[in-house]
matplotlib code that plots the C-alpha trace (Angstrom):
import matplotlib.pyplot as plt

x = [41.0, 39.3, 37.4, 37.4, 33.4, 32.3, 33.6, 36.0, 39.4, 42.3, 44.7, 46.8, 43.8, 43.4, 40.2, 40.6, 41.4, 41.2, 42.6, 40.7, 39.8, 38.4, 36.6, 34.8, 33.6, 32.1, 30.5, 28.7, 27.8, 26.5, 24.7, 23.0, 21.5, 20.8, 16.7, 16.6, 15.7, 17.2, 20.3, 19.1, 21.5, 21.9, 17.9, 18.6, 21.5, 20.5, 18.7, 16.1, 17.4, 15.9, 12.8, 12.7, 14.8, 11.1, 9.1, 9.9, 10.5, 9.2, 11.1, 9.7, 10.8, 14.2, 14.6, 13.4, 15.4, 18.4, 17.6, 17.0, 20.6, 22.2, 21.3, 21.7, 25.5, 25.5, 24.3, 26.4, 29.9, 29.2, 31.8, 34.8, 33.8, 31.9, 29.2, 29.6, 27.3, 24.4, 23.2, 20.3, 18.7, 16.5, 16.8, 16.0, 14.9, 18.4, 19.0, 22.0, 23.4, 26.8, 28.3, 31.2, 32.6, 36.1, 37.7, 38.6, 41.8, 42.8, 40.0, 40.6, 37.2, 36.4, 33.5, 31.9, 29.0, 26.8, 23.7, 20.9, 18.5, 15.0, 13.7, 11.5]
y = [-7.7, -4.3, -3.4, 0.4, 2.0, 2.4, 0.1, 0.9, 0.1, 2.3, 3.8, 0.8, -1.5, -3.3, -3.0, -0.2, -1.4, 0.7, 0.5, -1.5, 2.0, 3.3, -0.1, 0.0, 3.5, 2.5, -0.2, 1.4, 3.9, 1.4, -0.5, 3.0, 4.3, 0.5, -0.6, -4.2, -6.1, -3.5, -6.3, -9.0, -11.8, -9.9, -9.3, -8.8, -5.7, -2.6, -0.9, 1.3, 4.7, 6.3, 5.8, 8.7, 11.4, 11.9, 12.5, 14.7, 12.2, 12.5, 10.8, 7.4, 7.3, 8.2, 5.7, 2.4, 4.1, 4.0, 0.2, -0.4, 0.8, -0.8, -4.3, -3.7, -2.7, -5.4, -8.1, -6.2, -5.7, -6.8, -9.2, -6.6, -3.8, -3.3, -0.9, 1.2, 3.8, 5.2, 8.8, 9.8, 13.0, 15.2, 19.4, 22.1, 19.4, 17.8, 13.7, 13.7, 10.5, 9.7, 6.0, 5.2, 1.8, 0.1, -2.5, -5.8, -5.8, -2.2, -1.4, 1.9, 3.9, 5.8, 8.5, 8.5, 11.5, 11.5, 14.4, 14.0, 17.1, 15.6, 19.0, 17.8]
z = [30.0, 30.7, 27.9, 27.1, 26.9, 24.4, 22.6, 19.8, 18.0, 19.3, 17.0, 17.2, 15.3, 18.2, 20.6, 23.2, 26.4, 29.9, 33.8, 36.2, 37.8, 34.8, 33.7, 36.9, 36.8, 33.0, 34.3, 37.3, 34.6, 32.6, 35.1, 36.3, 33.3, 31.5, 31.9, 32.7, 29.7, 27.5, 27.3, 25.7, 26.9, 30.1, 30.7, 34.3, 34.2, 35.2, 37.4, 35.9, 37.5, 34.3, 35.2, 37.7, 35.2, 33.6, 36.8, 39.9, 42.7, 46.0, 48.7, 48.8, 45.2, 46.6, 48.5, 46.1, 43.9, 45.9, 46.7, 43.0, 42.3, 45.4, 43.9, 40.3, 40.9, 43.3, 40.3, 38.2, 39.7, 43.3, 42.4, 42.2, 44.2, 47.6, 47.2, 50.2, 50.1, 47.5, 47.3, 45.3, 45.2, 43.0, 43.5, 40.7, 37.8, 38.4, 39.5, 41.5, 42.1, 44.3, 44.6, 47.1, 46.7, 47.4, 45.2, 46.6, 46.0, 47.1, 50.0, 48.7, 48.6, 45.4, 44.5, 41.4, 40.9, 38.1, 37.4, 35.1, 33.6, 34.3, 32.6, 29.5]

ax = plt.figure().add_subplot(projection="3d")
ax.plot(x, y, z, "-o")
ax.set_aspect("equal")
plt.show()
């Protein structure tokens, strides 16, 4: 059962429910912008990306924060999906993040791209 984010009761009076495709893409969303700790029966989901929408990043902060996401999708869904590839950049007060993973099931790769302001 794929549980549709956020949660809510469709029009039916049922809980909403989405595609595996979608439910991923959620969850990696989820997983990205989620401290650690913030969940507290989860303490350990997330990954803390957050941290760097307030500050301007130089490249060392780049790259651990690349790593940080790598294993908190990895603790998160690393079950489903086979993170393939994690982008993360910072350019004109903008976070720019790219993930490229493949289901399991399907070894098809998908592309998710998310951007954050880190203006204040």
């Amino acid at each position: 059962m794929n549980l549709n984010y956020p949660f809510h009761i469709a029009n039916h009076g049922q809980v909403a429910l989405t595609d595996r495709d979608t439910y991923i893409d959620q969850l990696i969303e989820q997983t990205l912008f989620t401290i650690p700790g913030e969940r507290l029966n989860r303490p350990e989901f997330g990954c803390n990306i957050m941290s760097l929408v307030h500050q301007h990043p130089n490249k060392a902060q780049l790259v651990t924060a690349q790593y940080m996401v790598e294993m908190g999708l990895n603790r998160s869904i690393g079950k489903d999906v086979k993170i393939l590839k994690v982008e993360i950049n910072a350019k004109n007060e903008v976070l720019y993040i790219r993930i490229i993973y493949e289901h399991y099931q399907t070894k098809q790769p998908r592309t998710l791209e998310f951007r954050r302001d880190m203006a204040g």
